[in-house]
N, C-alpha and C positions, 0 to 999 in steps of 0.2 A: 173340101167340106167335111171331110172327115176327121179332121185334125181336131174339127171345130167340135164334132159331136162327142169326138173321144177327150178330146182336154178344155170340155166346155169351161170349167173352172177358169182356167188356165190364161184362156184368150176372156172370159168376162174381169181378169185383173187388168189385165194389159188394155182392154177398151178403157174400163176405169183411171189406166194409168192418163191414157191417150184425152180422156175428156178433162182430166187435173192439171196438163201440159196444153192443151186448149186454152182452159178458163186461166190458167196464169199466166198464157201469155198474152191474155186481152188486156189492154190499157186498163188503169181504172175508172178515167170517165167513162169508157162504154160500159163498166159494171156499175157505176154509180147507181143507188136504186132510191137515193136522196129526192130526186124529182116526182120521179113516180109516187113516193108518200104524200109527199107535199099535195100531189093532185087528187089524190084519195081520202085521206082521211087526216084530220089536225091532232099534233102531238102538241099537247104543252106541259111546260116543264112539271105541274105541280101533277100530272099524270103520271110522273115514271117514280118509282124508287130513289129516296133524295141520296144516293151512293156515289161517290166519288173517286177515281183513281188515275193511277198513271201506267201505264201499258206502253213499255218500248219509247217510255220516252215524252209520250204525249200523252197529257190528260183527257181522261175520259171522264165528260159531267154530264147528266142529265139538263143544265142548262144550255146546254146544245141537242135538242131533242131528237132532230133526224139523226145527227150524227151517232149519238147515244142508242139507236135504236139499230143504227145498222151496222153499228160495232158488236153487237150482240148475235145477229143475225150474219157474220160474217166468220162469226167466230162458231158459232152453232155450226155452220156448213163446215167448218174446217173441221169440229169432231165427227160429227157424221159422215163425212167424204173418207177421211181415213180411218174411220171405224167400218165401214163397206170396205175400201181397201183391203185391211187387215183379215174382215171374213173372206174374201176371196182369194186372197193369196194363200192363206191358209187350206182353204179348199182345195187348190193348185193344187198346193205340197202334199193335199192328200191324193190327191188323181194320178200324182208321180211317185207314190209310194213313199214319201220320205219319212225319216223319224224327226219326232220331234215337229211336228207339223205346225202346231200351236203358237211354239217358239219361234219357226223359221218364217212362219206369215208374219209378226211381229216385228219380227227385225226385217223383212223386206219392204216390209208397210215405213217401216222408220226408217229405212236407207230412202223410199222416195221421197216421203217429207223433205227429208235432208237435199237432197236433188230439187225438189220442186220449190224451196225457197230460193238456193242460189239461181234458180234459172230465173225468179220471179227477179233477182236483182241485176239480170242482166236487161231485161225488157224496159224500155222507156216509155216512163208512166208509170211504174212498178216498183214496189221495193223486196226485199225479200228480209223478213227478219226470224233468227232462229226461236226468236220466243213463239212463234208460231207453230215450232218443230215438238217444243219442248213442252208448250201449254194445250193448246186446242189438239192438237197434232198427235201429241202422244196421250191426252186423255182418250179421245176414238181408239186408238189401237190397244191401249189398255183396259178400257171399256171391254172392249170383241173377247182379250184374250181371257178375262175373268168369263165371261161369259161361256166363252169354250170349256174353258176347267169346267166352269158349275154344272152345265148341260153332258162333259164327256164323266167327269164322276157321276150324275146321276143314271148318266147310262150305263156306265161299269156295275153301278149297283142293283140294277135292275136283271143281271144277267146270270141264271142261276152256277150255281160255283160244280164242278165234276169233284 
């Protein structure tokens, strides 16, 4: 218990990690959240943004409502999942004294990405593709790490000089 209290950081990445290596190794139909919309509330097409594209291959249209909606909402969880990543690992690295702390959450944040797709393309049901490493993926951890710069300079500045 004490490991826990002295590298709280440290063990809240690694739960983090453990809940990303959960949720990717669930099939996608038990993620599918296409049903549950459909029972709640009706999307039609002239509702959403008339935007169109192709993502890894597959078009993304708003003439598919659900699908349209929960491509956006899967992609959201993907920056925010490894933008939390990124701050905690960083946090870690600061509990362990490292240098470069900012940068080393960063790139730990982005070596699991990297890990958590191929493992998504080993699970059946699942695919794993790296545009998810490189787009949602590394916006969250670039997100964090601008964030850190802005908040560690305004604290640098903040600090009177001897």
């Amino acid at each position: 218990m004490k490991f826990i209290t002295k590298r709280k950081w440290a063990f809240l990445a690694l739960t983090m990690m453990t809940i990303l290596f959960i949720s990717s190794h669930t099939p996608y139909q038990k993620q599918d959240v296409k049903p549950l919309f459909k029972g709640i509330i009706v999307i039609e097409e002239d509702d959403l943004p008339q935007i169109a594209f192709t993502y890894d291959g597959v078009r993304v249209t708003p003439s598919a409502p659900y699908q349209y909606v929960e491509f956006f909402i899967r992609k959201g969880a993907h920056v925010a999942s490894f933008a939390l990543l990124a701050f905690l690992c960083t946090m870690a690295a600061r509990e362990f004294k490292r240098q470069k702390t900012i940068f080393l959450g960063s790139i730990i944040a982005f070596l699991y990405a990297l890990f958590d797709e191929f493992h998504q393309s080993l699970v059946e049901g699942r695919t794993g593709h790296l545009i998810d490493v490189f787009v949602p993926d590394t916006l969250g951890i670039v997100l964090t790490f601008l964030l850190f710069l802005i908040f560690s300079r305004t604290e640098h500045a903040k600090e009177p000089r001897h």
